[in-house]
C-alpha positions in Angstrom: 9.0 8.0 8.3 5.9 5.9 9.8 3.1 5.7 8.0 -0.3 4.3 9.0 -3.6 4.0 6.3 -5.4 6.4 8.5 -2.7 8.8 7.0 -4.8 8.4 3.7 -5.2 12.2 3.6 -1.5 13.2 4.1 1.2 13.6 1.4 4.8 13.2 2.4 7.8 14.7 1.0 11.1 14.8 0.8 13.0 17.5 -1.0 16.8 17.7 -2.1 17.9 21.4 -2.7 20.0 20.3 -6.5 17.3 17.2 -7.2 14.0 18.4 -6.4 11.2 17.1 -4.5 9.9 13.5 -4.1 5.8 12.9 -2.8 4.6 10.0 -1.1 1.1 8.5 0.1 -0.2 5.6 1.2 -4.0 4.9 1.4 -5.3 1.4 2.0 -6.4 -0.9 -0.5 -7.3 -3.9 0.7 -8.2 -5.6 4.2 -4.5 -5.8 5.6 -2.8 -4.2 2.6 -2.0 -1.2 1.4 -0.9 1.0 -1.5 1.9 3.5 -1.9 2.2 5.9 -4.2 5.6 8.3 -5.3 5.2 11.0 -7.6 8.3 13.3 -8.4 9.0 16.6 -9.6 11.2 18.8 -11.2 13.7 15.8 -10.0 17.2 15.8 -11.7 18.5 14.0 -12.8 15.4 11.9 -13.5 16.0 7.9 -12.4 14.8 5.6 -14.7 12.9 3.2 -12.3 12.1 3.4 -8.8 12.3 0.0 -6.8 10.7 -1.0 -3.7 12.7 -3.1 -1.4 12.3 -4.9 1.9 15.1 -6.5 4.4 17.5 -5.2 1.6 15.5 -7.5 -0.9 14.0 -6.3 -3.8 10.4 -6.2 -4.3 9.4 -4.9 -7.3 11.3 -2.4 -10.0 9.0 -0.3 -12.4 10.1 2.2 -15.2 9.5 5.7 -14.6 6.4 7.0 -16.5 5.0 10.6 -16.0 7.2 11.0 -12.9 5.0 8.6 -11.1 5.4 5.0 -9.9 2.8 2.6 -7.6 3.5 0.1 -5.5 -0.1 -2.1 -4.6 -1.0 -5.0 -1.9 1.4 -3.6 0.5 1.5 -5.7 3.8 2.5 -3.8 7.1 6.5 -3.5 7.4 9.6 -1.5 6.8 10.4 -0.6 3.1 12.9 1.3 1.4 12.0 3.3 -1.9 15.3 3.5 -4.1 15.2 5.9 -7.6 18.2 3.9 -9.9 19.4 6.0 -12.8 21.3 4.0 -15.5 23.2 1.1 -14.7 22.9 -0.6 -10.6 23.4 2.6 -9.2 20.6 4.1 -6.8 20.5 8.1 -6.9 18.3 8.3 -3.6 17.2 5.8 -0.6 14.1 6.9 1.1 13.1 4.2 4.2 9.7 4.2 5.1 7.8 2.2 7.0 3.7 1.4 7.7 1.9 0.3 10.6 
């Protein structure tokens, strides 16, 4: 998906029939930055953290609390959301990327 901070308004989602549905939003939060936020619900099984990657690298990693996970100071770029259940191993990929 493409994302701009003029999308401030929009959610996104993405929805898995078996997992449930996974909620996006990026607003802008600084001059050339940005924040995103994922919220889930009714997801199963529920990942422990959700990481943010970029170029394959990771970013940042933060535990899961109240289904709901922020990622601040965002600079324009392609990222990848990943949800990792136990372990190494991601449960879902979601690419994103803001202009």
């Amino acid at each position: 998906d493409t994302l701009s901070p003029h999308d401030a308004l929009q959610i996104f989602m993405t929805s898995e029939e078996k997992q449930g549905d996974l909620f996006y939003q990026v607003v802008k939060d600084g001059n050339d930055t940005v924040m995103l936020t994922v919220k889930l619900q009714n997801y199963r099984p529920r990942p422990k953290f959700i990481n943010l990657r970029r170029q394959g690298r990771l970013l940042q990693s933060l535990p899961l609390r109240d289904d709901f996970a922020w990622f601040s100071q965002l600079a324009v770029g392609k990222y990848e959301i990943e949800l990792q259940n136990g372990g190494s191993t991601a449960s879902k990929r979601i690419d994103i990327h803001i202009v």
